[in-house]
PAZA-702632 format. One record per residue: x negated, y negated, z of N, C-alpha, C, O in turn; residue number from 1; residue in one letter; chain. Coordinates in pm, 1 decimal, always signed. Layout:
N
(atom (X Y Z) (X Y Z) (X Y Z) (X Y Z) NUM a A) ...
***
This chain:
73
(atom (-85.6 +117.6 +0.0) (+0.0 +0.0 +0.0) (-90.3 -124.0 +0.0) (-202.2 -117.7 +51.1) 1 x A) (atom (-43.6 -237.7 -56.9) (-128.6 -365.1 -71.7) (-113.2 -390.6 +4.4) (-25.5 -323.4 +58.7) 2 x A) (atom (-172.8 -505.9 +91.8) (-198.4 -583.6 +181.1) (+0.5 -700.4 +166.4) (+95.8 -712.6 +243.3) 3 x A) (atom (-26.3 -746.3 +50.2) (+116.0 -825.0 +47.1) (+227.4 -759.8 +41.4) (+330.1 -806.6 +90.5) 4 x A) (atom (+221.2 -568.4 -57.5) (+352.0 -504.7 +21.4) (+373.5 -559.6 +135.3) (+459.0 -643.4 +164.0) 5 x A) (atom (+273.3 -498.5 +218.4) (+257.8 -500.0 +374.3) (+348.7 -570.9 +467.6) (+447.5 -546.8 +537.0) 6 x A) (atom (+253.9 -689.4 +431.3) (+356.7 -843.9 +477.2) (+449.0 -858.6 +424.8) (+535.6 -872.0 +511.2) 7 x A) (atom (+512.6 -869.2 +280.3) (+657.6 -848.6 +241.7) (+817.1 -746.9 +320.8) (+933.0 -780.0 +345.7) 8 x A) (atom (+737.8 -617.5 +336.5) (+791.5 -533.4 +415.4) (+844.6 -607.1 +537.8) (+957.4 -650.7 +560.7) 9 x A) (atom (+701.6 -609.7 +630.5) (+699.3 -650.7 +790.4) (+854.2 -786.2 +746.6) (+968.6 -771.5 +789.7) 10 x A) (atom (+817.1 -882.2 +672.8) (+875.0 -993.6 +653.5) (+1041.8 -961.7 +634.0) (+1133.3 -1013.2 +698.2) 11 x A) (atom (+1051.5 -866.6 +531.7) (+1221.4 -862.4 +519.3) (+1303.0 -792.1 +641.2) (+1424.9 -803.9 +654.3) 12 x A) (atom (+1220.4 -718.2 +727.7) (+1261.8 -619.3 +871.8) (+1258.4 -778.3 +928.4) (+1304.1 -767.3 +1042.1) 13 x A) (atom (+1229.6 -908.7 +907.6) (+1264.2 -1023.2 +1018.8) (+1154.7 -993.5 +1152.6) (+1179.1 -1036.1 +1265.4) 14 x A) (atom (+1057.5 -930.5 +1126.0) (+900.2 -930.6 +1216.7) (+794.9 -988.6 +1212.7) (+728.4 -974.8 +1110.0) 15 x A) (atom (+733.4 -1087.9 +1340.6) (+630.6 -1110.2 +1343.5) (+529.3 -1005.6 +1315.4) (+563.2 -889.8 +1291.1) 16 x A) (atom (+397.4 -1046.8 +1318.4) (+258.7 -981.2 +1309.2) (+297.7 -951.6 +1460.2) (+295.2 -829.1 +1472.8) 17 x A) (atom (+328.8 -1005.3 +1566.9) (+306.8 -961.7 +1690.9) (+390.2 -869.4 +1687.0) (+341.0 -757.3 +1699.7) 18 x A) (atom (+516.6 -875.7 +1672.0) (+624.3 -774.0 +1705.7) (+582.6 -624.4 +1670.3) (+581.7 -523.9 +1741.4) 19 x A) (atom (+545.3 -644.7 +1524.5) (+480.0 -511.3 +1468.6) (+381.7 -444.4 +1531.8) (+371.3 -321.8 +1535.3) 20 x A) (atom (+309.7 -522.3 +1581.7) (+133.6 -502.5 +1667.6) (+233.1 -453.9 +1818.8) (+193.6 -373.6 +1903.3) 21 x A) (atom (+284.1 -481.8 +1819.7) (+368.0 -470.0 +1986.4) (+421.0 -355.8 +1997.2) (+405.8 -291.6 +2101.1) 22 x A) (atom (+499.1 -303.6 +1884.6) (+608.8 -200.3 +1820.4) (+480.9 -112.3 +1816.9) (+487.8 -28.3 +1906.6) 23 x A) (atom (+359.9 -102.0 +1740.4) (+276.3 +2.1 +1741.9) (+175.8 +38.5 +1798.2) (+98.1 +128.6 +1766.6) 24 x A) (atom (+173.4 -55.5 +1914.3) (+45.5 -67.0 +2024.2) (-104.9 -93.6 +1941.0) (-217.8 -55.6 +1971.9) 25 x A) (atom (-61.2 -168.9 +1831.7) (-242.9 -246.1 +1742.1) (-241.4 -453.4 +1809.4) (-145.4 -526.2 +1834.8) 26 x A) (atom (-315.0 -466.7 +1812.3) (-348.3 -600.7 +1825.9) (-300.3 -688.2 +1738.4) (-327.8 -628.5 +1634.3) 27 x A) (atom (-231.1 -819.3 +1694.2) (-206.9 -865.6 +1610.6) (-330.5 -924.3 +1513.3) (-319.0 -965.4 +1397.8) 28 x A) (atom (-392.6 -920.0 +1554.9) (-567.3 -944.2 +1460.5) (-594.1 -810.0 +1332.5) (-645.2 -803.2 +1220.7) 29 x A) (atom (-530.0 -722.9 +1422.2) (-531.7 -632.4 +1312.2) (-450.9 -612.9 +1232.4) (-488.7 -562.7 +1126.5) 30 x A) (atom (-281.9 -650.5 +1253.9) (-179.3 -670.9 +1156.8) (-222.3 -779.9 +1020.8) (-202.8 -773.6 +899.4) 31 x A) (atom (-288.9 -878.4 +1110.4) (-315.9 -1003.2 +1057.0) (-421.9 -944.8 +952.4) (-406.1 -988.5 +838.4) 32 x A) (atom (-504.4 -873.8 +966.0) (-654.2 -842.6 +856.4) (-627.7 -736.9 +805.3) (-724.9 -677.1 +759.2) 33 x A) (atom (-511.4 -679.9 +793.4) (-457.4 -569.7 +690.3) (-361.4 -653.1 +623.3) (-357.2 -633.6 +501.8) 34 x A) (atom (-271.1 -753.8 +674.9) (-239.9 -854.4 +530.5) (-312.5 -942.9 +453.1) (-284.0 -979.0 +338.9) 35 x A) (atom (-415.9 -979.5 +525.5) (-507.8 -1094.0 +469.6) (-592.2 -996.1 +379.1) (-645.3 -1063.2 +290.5) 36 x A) (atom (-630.0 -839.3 +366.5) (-642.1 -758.4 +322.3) (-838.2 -730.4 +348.3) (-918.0 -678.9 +269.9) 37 x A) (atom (-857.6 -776.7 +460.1) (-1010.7 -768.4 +524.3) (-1046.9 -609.4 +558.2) (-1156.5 -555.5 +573.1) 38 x A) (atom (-884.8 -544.7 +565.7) (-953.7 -439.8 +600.9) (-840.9 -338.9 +562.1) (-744.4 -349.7 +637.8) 39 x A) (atom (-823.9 -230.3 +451.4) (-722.2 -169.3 +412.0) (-601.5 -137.7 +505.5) (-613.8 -104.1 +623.3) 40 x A) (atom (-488.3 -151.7 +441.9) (-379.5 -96.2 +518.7) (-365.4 +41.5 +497.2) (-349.5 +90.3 +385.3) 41 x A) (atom (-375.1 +158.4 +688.5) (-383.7 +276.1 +730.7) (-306.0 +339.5 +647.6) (-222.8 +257.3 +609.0) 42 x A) (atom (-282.3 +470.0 +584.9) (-146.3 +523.6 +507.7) (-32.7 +565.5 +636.6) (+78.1 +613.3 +612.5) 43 x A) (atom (-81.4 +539.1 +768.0) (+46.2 +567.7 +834.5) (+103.7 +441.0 +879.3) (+211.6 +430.9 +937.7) 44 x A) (atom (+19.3 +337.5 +846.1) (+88.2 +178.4 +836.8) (+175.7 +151.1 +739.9) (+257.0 +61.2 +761.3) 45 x A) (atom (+177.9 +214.6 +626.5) (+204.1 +153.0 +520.0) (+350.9 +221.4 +532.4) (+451.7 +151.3 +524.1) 46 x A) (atom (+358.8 +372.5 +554.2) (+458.4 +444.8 +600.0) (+560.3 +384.3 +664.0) (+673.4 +361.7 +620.8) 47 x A) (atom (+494.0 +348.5 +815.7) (+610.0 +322.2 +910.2) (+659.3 +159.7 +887.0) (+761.7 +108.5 +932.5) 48 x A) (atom (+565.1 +101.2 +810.7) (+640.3 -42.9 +774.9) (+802.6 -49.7 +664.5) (+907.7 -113.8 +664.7) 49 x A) (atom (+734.8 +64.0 +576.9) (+896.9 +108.7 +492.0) (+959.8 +159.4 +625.0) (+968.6 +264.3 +561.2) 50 x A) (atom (+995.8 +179.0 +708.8) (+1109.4 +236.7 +797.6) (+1188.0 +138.7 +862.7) (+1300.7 +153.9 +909.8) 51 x A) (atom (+1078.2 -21.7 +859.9) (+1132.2 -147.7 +915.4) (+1199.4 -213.6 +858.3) (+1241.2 -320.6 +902.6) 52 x A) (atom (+1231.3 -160.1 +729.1) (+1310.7 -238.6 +601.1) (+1428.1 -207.6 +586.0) (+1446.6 -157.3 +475.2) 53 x A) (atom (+1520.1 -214.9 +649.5) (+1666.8 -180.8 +630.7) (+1718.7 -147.7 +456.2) (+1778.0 -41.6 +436.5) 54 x A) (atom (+1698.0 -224.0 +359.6) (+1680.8 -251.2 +230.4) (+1622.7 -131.1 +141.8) (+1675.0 -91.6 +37.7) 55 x A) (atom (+1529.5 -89.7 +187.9) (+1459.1 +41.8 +175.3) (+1568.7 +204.7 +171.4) (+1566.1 +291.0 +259.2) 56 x A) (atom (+1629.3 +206.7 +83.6) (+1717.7 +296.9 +92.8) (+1654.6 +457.8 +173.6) (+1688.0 +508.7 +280.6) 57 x A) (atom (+1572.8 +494.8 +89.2) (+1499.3 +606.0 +139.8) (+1474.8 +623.3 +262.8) (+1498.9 +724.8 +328.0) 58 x A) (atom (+1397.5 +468.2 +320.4) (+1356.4 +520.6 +441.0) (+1479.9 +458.2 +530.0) (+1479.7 +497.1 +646.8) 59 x A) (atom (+1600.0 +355.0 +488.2) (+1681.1 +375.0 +570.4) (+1801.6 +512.1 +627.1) (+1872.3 +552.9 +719.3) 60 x A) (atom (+1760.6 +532.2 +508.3) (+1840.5 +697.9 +546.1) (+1797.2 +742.4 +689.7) (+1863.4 +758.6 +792.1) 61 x A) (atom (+1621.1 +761.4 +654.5) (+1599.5 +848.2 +780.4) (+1584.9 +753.4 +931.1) (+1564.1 +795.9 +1044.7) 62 x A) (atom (+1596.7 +667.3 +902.6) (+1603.8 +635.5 +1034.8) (+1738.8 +657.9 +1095.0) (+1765.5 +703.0 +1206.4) 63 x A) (atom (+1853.5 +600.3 +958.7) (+1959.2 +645.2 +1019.7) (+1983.7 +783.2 +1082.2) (+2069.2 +812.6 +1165.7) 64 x A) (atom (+1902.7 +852.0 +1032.0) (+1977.8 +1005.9 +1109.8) (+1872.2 +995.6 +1222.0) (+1936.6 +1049.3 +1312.2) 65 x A) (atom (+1734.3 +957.6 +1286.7) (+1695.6 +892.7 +1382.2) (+1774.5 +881.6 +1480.5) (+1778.0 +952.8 +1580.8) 66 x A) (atom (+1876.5 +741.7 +1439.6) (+1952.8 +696.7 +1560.9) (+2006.6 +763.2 +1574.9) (+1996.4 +807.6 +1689.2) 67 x A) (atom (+2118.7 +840.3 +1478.0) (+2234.5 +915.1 +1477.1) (+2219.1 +1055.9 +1585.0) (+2306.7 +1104.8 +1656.3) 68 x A) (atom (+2019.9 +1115.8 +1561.3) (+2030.5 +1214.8 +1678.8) (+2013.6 +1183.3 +1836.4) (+2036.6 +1257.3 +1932.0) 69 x A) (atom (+1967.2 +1053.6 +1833.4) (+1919.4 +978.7 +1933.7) (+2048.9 +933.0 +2051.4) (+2046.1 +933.1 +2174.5) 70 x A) (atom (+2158.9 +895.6 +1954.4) (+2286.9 +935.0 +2000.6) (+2351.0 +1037.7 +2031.8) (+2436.6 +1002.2 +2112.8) 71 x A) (atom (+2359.0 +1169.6 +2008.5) (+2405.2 +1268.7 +2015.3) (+2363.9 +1333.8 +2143.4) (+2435.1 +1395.3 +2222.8) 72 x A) (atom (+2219.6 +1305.9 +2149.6) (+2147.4 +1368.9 +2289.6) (+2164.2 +1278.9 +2390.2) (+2119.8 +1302.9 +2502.5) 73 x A) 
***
């Protein structure tokens, strides 16, 4: 994933660099230098940022069934 996916993603989920860094226990220095693109974005970054995208059909599916078991239990 590019660096501006990245931030595009984070951006349409309505997230700071902190929130994200907060949400995944990374520092916001490091959210910040995987968009500024100083230092590649992880493939399990790039992953869980599609899950923050409501818009994202695919990965809204699975979160929906996420909540949906999250409820059940």
């Amino acid at each position: 994933m590019t660096p501006a996916t990245f931030a595009q993603y984070r951006k349409a989920a309505g997230l700071t660099q902190e929130a994200v860094a907060s949400l995944w226990g990374v520092h916001r220095v490091t959210i910040s230098s995987w968009e500024r693109g100083l230092y590649p974005v992880p493939k399990w970054a790039g992953l869980l940022v599609r899950l923050l995208d409501p818009i994202d059909t695919n990965a809204s599916i699975g979160v929906a069934r996420l909540r949906a078991e999250a409820v059940i239990r």
